[in-house]
C-alpha positions in Angstrom: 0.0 0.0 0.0 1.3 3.6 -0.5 1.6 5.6 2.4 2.4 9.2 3.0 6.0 9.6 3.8 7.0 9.4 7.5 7.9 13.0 9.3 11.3 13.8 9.1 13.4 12.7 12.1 16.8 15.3 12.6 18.5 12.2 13.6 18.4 10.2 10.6 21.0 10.8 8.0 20.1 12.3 4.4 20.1 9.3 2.1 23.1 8.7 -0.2 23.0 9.4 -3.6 23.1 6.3 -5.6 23.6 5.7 -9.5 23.3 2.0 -11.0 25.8 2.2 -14.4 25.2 -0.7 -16.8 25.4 -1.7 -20.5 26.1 -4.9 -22.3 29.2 -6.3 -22.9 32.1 -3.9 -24.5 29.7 -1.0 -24.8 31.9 1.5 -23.0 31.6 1.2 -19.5 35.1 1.5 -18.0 36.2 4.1 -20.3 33.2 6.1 -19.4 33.3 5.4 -15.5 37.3 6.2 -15.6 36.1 9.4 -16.9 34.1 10.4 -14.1 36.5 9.7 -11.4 38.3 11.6 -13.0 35.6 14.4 -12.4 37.4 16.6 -8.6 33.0 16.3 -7.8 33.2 13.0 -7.8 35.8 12.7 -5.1 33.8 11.5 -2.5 32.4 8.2 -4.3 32.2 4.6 -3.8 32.6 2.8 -6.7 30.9 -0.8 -6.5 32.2 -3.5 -9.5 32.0 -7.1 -9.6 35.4 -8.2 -9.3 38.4 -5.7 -9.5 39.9 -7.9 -12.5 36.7 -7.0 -14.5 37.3 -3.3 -14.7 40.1 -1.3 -16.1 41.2 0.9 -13.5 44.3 -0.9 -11.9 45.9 2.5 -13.0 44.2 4.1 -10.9 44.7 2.1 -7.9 46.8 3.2 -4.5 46.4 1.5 -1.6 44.4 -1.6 -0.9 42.3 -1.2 2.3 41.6 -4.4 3.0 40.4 -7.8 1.1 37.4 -6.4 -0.9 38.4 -2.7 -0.8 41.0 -0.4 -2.3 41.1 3.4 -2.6 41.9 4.9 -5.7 43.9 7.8 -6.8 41.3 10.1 -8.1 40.1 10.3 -4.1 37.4 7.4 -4.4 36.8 4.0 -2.7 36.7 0.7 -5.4 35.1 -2.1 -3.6 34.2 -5.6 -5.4 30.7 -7.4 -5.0 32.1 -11.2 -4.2 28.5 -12.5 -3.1 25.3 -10.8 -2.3 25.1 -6.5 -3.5 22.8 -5.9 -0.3 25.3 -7.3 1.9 28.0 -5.0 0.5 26.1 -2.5 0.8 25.6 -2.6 4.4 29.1 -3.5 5.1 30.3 -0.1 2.9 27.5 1.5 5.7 29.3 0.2 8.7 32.5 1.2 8.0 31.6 4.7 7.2 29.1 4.8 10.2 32.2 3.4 13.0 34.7 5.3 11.0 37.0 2.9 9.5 36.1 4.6 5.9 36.4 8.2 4.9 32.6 8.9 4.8 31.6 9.1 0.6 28.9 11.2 -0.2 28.0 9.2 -3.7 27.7 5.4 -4.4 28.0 4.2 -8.0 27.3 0.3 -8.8 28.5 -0.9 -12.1 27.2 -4.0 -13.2 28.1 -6.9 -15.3 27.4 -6.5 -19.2 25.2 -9.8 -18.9 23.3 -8.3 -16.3 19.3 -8.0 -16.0 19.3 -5.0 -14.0 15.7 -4.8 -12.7 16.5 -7.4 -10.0 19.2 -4.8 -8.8 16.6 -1.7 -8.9 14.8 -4.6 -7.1 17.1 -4.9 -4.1 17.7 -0.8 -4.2 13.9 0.1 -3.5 12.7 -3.3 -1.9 15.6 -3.7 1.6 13.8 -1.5 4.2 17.0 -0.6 5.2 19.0 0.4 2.5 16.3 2.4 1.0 16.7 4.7 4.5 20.4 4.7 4.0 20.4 4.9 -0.1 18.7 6.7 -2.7 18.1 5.6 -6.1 19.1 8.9 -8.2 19.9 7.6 -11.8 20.0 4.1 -14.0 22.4 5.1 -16.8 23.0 2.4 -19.9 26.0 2.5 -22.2 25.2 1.5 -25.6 27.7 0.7 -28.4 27.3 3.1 -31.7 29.2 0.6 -33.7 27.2 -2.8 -32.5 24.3 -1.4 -30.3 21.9 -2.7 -33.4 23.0 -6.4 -33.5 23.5 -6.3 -29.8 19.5 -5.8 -29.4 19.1 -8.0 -31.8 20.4 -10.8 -29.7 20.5 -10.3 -25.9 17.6 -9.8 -24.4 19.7 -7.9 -21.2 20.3 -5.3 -23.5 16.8 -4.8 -24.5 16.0 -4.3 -20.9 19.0 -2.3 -19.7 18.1 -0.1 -22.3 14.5 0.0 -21.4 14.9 0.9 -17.8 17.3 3.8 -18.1 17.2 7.1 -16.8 20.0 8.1 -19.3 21.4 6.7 -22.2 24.7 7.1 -23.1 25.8 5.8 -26.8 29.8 5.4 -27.4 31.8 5.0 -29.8 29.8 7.1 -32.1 33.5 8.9 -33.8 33.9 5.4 -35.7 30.1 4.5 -36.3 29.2 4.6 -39.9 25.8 6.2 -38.6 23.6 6.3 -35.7 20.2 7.6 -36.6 18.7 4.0 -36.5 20.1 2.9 -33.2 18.9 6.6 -31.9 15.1 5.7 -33.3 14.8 2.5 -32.2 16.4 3.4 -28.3 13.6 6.4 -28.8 10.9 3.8 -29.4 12.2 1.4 -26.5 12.5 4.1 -23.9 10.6 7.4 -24.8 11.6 9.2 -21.0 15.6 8.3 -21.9 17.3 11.1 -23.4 20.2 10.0 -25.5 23.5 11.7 -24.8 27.2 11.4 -25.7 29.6 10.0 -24.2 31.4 13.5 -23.0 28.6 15.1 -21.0 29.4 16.0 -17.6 29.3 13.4 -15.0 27.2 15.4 -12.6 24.4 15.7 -15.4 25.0 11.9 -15.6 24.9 11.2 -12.4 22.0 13.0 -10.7 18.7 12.4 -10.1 15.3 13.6 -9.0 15.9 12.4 -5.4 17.6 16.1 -3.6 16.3 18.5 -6.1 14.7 21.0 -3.9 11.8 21.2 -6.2 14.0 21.7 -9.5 11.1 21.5 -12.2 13.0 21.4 -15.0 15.5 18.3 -13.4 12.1 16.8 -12.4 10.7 16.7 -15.8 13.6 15.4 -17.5 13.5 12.2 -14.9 10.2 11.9 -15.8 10.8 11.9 -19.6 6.9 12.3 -19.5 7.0 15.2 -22.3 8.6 12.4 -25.0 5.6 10.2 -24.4 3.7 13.1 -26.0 5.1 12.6 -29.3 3.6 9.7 -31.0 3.9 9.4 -34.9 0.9 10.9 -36.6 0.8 8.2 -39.7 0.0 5.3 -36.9 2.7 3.3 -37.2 4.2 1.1 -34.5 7.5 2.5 -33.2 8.2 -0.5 -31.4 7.9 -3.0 -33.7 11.7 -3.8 -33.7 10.8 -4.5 -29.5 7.5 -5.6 -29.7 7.9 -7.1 -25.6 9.5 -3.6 -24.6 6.7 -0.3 -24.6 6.5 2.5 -22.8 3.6 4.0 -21.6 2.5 7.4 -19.6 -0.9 7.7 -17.2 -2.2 11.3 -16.5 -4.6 12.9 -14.3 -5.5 16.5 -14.4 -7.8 16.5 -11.3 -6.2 14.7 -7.6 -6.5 10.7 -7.5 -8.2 9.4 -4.1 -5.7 7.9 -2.3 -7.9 4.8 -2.2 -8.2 4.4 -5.5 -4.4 4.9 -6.1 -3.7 2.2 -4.0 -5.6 0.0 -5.5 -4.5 0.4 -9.3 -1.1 0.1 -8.0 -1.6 -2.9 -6.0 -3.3 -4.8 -8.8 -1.2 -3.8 -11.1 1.7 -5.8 -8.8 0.3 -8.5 -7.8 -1.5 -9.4 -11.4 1.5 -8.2 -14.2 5.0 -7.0 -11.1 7.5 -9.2 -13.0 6.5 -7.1 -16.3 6.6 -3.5 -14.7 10.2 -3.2 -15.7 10.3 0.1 -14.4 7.9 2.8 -12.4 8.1 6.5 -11.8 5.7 9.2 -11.3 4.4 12.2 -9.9 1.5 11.9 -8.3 -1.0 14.2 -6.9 -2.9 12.9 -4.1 -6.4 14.1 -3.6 -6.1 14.4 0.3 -3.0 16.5 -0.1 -2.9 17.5 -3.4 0.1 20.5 -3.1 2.5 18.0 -2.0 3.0 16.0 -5.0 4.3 12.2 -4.1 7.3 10.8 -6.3 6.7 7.6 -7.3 9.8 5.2 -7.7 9.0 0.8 -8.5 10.6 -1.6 -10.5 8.7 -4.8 -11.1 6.0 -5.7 -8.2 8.1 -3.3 -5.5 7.6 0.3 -4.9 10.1 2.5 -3.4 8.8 4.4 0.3 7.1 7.6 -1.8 8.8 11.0 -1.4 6.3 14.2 -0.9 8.2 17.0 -2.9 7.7 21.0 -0.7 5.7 21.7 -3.6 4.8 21.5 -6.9 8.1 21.9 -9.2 6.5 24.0 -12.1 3.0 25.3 -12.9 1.8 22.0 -14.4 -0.3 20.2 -11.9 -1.1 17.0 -13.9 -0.2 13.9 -12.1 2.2 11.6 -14.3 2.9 7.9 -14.6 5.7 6.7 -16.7 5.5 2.6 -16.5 8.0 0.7 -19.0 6.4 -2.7 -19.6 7.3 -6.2 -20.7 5.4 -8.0 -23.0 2.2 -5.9 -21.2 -0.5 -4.6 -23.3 -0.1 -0.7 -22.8 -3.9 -0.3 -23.9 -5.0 -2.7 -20.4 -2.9 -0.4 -18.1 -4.5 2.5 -19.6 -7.8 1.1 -19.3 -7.4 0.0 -15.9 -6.5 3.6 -14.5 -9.1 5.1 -16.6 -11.6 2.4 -14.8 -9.8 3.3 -10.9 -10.7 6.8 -11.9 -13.6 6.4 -13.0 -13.5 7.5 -16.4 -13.7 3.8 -18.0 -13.7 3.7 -21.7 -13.8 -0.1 -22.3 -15.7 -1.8 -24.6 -18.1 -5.1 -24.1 -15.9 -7.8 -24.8 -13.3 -5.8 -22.6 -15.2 -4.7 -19.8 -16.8 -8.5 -19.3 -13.4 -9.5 -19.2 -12.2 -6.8 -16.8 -15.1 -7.6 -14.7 -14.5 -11.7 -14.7 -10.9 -11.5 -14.1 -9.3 -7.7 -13.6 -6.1 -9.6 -13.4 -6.4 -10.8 -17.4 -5.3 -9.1 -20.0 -8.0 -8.4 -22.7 -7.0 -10.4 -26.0 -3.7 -11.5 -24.2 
């Protein structure tokens, strides 16, 4: 159930600022991680990889701290997952809580390029503990100019690493013969993405909504909600290269009842979770409706909700940005039209919705 966010208590830290970097297999990672460290900002980070053997920054390496920890030269811890990511995590927290670490003021997890990285947004918003301690800022994919096209083709990791990022950042584009089909078809797959080189600044690829101070302009580009406006006129089907992989955005002018709210969300979990690849919204709450609540899930969990001060711009409209797998986007629109109470569903649909509102119509 969504509940309104707890008061704040003095004597709990701020949440860490935490960036998940993935992409598949030789896209660019390490080159574009050894930029940011790189970046004096970025000083105070923990970097998070698999195995130290896995990355390229041995160059950068100074002084080993202990087994699974080693600080780096550009200022920055390097610590290597060797079993479960929410158990590092917590260990990186003890330390800097009792001292034995230089406390970091950023955390950034680099993943595997065979990685599916929705259970790892998973474990970020689901531990009740880490998501006190952590904040989930930004998901940013690496894609390959030169073989981003076939990679799609054949891995389904990419397809979703690419689908649930907050940024996408395409490499390599200097020796690419030409891009504008990859950018089109990682436009189709994830509409709220925007698609930057590889040179932008760290900080822009880095932060996140979470800390804003009611930045509208930062909150809109998380959203990505204003891309999911621009549908082709002639009809056609711009995912038909990733017919699994859609994107879809729910809007409300007027305040949702709380009640109702809940219960979209909740059956949309427990009837389709493992196909919400990824969730985030802004959402205004009838019962409070100046204090929008931001809206953070991947697959059936949803992160603690955050009330923003305010509203971050003039627009009032509450937005839903859902990135689906192998979901009909026309059901989930259906089904929040229907929780508030503006259904437009046919016969055949609505006798269906009514005999199982866990089915999906014609699915």
């Amino acid at each position: 159930m969504v509940q309104p966010p707890p008061p704040p208590d003095s004597r709990r830290p701020e949440p860490i600022p935490l960036t998940v970097l993935t992409g598949f297999l030789g896209a660019g990672k390490t080159t574009l991680l050894n930029r940011w460290l790189g970046d004096p900002a970025l000083s105070d980070t923990v970097v998070i990889v698999n195995e130290f053997g896995e990355i390229g920054l041995d160059h950068l390496l100074i002084e080993r701290v202990d087994e699974d920890m080693v600080l780096l030269g550009a200022g920055c811890l390097c610590c290597t997952v060797r079993g479960d990511l929410i158990a590092t995590l917590e260990d990186l927290l003890r330390q800097r809580d009792n001292g034995r670490i230089t406390p970091f003021r950023r955390v950034v997890i680099e993943t595997t390029g065979l990685a599916d990285p929705a259970p790892i947004l998973h474990a970020l918003i689901y531990h009740p503990y880490l998501v006190m301690r952590y904040r989930l800022q930004s998901v940013v994919t690496v894609v390959d100019a030169v073989h981003g096209a076939a990679t799609l083709d054949a891995h389904l990791e990419a397809l979703r690493q690419a689908a649930v990022a907050d940024r996408l950042v395409l490499t390599k584009e200097d020796v690419a013969r030409e891009t504008v089909a990859l950018r089109a078809r990682l436009a189709a797959l994830n509409p709220v993405a925007p698609i930057l080189p590889a040179d932008t600044p760290a900080e822009q690829l880095l932060g996140g909504l979470f800390g804003l101070d009611g930045k509208g302009e930062d909150v809109r580009a998380w959203l990505g909600a204003d891309a999911m406006a621009d549908e082709p006129e002639d009809g056609r089907d711009v995912n038909r290269h990733d017919a699994s992989i859609q994107a879809i955005c729910l809007t409300s002018e007027a305040p949702v009842p709380r009640p109702a709210f809940e219960m979209f969300l909740d059956l949309l979990r427990s009837g389709h979770g493992p196909k919400i690849l990824r969730l985030k919204g802004l959402v205004a709450l009838a019962d409070d409706p100046e204090r929008p609540l931001v809206i953070h899930g991947v697959q059936h969990v949803v992160h603690a909700p955050v009330a923003l001060p305010s509203w971050p711009d003039p627009d009032r409209t509450s937005r839903l940005v859902l990135i689906l797998n192998d979901l009909d986007p026309a059901f989930v629109q259906r089904l929040w039209d229907a929780f508030l109470g503006r259904p437009r569903i046919d016969a055949p649909d609505a006798a269906a919705l009514t005999d199982n509102p866990l089915a999906i119509p014609g699915g």
